[in-house]
N, C-alpha and C positions, 0 to 999 in steps of 0.2 A: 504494500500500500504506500508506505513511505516512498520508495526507491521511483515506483511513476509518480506519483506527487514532488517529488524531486528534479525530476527529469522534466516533468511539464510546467514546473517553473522555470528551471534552463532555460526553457525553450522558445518563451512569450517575455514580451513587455508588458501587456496590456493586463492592465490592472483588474479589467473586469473577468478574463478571463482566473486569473489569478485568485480573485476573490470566489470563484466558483468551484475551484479545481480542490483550495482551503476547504470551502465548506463541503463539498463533496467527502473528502479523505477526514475530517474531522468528527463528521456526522457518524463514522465507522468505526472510529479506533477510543483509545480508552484516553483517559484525562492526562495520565503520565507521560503515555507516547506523545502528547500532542504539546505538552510541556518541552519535553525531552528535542520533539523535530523543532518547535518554534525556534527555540534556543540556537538549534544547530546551526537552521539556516541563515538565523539573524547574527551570528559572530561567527560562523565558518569555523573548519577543525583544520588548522594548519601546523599541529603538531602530529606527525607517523609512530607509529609504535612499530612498524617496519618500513624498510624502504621498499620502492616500486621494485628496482634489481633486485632483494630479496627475493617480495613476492612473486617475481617472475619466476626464478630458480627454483619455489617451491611449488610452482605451479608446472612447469617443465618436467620434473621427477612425477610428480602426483597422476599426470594424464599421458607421462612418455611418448607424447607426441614429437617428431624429430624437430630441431632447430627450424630447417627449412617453414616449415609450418608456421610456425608461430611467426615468425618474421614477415610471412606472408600474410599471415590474418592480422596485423599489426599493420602493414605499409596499405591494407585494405579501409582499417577502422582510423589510423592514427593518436590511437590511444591503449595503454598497454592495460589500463586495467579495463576497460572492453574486452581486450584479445583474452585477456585472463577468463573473463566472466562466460564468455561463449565456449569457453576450452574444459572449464572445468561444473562448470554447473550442469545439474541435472534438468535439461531440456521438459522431461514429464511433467516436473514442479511448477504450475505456473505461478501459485503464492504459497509460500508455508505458514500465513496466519500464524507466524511467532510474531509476538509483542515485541518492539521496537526497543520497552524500558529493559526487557531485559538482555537483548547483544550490548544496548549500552551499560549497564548495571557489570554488565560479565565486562565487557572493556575497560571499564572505571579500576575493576577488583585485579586484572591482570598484572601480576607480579612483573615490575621495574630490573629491565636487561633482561630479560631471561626468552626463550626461545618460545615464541605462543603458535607453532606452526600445527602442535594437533589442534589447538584451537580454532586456529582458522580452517583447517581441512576440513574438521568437523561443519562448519556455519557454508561449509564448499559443497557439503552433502546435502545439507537443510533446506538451503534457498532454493529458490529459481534463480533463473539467468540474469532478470533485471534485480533482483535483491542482491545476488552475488555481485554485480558490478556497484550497487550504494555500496556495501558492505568494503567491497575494495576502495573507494575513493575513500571511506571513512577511520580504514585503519591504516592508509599511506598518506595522510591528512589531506584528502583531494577534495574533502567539501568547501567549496565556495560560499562564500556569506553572499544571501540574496536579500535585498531591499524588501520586504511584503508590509512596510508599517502601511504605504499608500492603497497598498491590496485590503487589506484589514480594515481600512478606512472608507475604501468604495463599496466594501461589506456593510457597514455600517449605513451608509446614504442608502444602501438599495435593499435595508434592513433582510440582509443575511445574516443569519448568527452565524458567526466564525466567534467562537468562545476562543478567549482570548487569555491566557495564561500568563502568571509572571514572569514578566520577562527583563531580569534582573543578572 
């Protein structure tokens, strides 16, 4: 839910759109998740608990698909945690209805230096494709801070409730 909610904010300027996409994915998810995204997208995660080269290497052993490959799905997409997300996600999956509070809850709790790749292999099996590509942006700090205060505000005017969470 999150990971399209994500992505169809990337994708638009328009506020009103924006304010519909909100209320759409809030209407659905629980109060902490919606805490937890607010937050996200409004200061962005620019600190990685691994790097991209990392999780590429461990996504290269995991689905041993040859070099060639990946290189190619990569110079196709131009972006390596796409290449990762299409390589290693289970296609079947189109959402796994895991709560948002709790991958961030387990990210929070992940032991400082230490190797969290069953961790991530594991959240490799759970997702879909598009959750596995948030999922990657969020643990090599690739989420972008998006603007939604004016989204949130055109909610308001066209009295959509986008419940609105501390956002401290």
């Amino acid at each position: 839910l999150f990971a399209e909610l994500y992505r169809s904010l990337l994708l638009t300027k328009d506020r009103d759109l924006q304010s519909i996409y909100l209320q759409s994915a809030f209407e659905q998810s629980h109060e902490i998740d919606r805490l937890y995204f607010t937050k996200l997208i409004l200061h962005g995660m620019d600190y990685p608990i691994i790097s991209t080269k990392a999780l590429l290497k461990y996504a290269i052993d995991f689905c041993t698909y040859p070099q060639w490959l990946w290189d190619q799905s990569y110079a196709e997409v131009k972006d390596w945690n796409e290449t990762i997300s299409l390589c290693v996600a289970h296609t079947e999956i189109k959402n796994s209805n895991l709560s948002f509070h709790v991958i961030i809850d387990e990210l929070i709790a992940l032991p400082v230096k230490q190797n969290h790749i069953d961790w991530i292999k594991r959240y490799w099996t759970l997702l879909s494709p598009d959750e596995v590509w948030f999922f990657n942006k969020l643990i090599v700090g690739g989420i972008k801070s998006i603007d939604i205060h004016d989204s949130i505000a055109v909610g308001f005017r066209k009295e959509i409730k986008i419940p609105i969470p501390l956002l401290q």
